[in-house]
KOLROTOR-919501 format. One line per 8 residues: number of its first residue (from 1); their letters; for each residue x, y, z of C-alpha. Coordinates in steps of 0.05 Angstrom, whole numbers, plus 5000, padded with zeros to 4 digits. Each point is the difference from the previous one (the first is absolute). Last residue first. Example, Ala and Ser with C-alpha at 12.3 -4.5 7.8 and 13.67 -1.06 7.14 Angstrom:
BEGIN
2	SA	5273,4979,5143  4973,4931,5013
This chain:
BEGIN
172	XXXXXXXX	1541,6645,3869  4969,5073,5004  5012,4999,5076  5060,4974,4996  5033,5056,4953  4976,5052,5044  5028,4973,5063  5062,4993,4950
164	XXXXXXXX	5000,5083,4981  4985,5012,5074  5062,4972,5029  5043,5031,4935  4968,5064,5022  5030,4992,5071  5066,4982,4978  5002,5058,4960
156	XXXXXXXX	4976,5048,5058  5047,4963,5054  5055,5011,4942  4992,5068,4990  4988,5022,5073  5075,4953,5013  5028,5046,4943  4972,5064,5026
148	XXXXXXXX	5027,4989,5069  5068,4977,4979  4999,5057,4953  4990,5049,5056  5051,4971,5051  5056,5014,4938  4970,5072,4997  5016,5004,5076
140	XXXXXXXX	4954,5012,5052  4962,5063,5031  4933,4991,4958  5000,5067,4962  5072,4998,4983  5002,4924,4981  4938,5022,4952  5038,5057,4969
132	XXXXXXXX	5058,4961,4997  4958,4937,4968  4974,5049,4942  4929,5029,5011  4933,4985,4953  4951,5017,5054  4957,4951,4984  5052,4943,4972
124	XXXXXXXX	5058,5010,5046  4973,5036,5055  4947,4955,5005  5046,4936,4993  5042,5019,5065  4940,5014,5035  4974,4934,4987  5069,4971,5017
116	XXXXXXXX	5000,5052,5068  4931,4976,5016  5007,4925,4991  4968,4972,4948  4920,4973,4998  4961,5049,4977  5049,5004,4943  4971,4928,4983
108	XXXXXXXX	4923,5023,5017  4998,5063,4960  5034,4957,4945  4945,4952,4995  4948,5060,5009  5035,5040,4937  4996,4930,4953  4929,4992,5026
100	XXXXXXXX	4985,5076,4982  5026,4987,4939  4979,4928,4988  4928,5037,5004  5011,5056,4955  5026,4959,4940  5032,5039,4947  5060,5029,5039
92	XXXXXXXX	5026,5044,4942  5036,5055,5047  5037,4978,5064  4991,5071,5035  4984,4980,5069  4963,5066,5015  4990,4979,5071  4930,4971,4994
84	XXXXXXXX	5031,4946,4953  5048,4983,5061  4936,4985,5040  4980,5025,5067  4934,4958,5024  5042,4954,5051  5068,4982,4990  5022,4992,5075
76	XXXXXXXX	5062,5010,5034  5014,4970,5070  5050,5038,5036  4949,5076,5000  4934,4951,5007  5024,4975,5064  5004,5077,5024  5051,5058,5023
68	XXXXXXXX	5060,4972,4970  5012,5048,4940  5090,5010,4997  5002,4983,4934  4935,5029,4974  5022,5068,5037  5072,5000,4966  4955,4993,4934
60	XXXXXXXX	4962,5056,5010  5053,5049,5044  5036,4975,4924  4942,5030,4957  5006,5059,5052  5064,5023,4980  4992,4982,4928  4940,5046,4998
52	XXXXXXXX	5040,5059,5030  5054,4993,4951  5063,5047,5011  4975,5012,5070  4971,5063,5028  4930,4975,5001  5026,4950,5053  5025,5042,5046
44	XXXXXXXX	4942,5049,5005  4954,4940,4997  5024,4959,5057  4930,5006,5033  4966,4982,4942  5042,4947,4980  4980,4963,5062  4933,4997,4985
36	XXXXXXXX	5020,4984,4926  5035,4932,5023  4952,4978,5037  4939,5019,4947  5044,4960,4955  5002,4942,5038  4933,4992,5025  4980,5020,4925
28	XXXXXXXX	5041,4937,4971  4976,4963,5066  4929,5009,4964  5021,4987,4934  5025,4933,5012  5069,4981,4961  5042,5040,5047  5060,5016,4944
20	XXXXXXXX	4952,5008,4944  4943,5035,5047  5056,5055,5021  5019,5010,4934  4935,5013,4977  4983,5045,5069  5058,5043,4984  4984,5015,4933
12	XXXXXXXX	4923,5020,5016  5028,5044,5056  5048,5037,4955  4962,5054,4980  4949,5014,5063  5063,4988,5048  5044,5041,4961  4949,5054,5010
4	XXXX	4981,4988,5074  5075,4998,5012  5009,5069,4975  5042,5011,4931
């Protein structure tokens, strides 16, 4: 396969997962058009790898680690990318608009997390990867891992309990 092909097939893929662990769209395509420049160039090597596309999915994420070039880059935003827009597949969601509220609310909480916890919880849940997989990819330990993943989990809980009694004094 040439790098123009994998590039035209997986591009759509790569930009997804780049927008999940960005949360903006248009670092999402910063990132990924990084990651694919450089790719290019390496392409020889990198087409001769067991997986190509798990080669550069992690030249994605290392690059979303390591992204300091702007304000924007440290300070994630939620704007105009939804989780509903990313095939969130939570079937039998009758009302739209507490959807795309529900989808915005969490937006903003993982918005929030460190970089390595939100990896950590991207590779869990989007990518669907076991902790050694995950400790692999990041350089740590798989203890280091669930330490991220569990403090992520709570700051997102803890969050959602915040906004769940905001809610509950504004209807009382």
């Amino acid at each position: 396969m040439t790098f123009e092909e994998f590039a035209m097939a997986r591009l759509p893929s790569l930009l997804r997962y780049a927008v999940v662990l960005t949360g903006d769209r248009d670092l999402a395509q910063d990132v990924v058009q990084e990651v694919l420049a450089r790719a290019q160039v390496r392409w020889r090597r990198i087409s001769g790898a067991d997986s190509p596309e798990a080669y550069v999915r992690r030249m994605v994420l290392n690059e979303y680690l390591s992204w300091r070039r702007s304000w924007a880059a440290r300070n994630v935003h939620a704007v105009g990318e939804r989780l509903v827009d990313l095939d969130d597949a939570r079937g039998g969601v009758r009302d739209h608009a507490q959807a795309v509220v529900d989808a915005d609310d969490l937006w903003a909480r993982l918005a929030g997390l460190g970089r390595k916890q939100r990896a950590v919880l991207v590779l869990r849940y989007y990518e669907q990867l076991d902790d050694d997989a995950i400790a692999d990819l990041l350089g740590c330990s798989p203890g280091t891992v669930r330490s991220h993943a569990s403090k992520a989990l709570k700051a997102l809980r803890l969050g959602s309990e915040r906004q769940n009694r905001i809610h509950a004094e504004e209807i009382s």
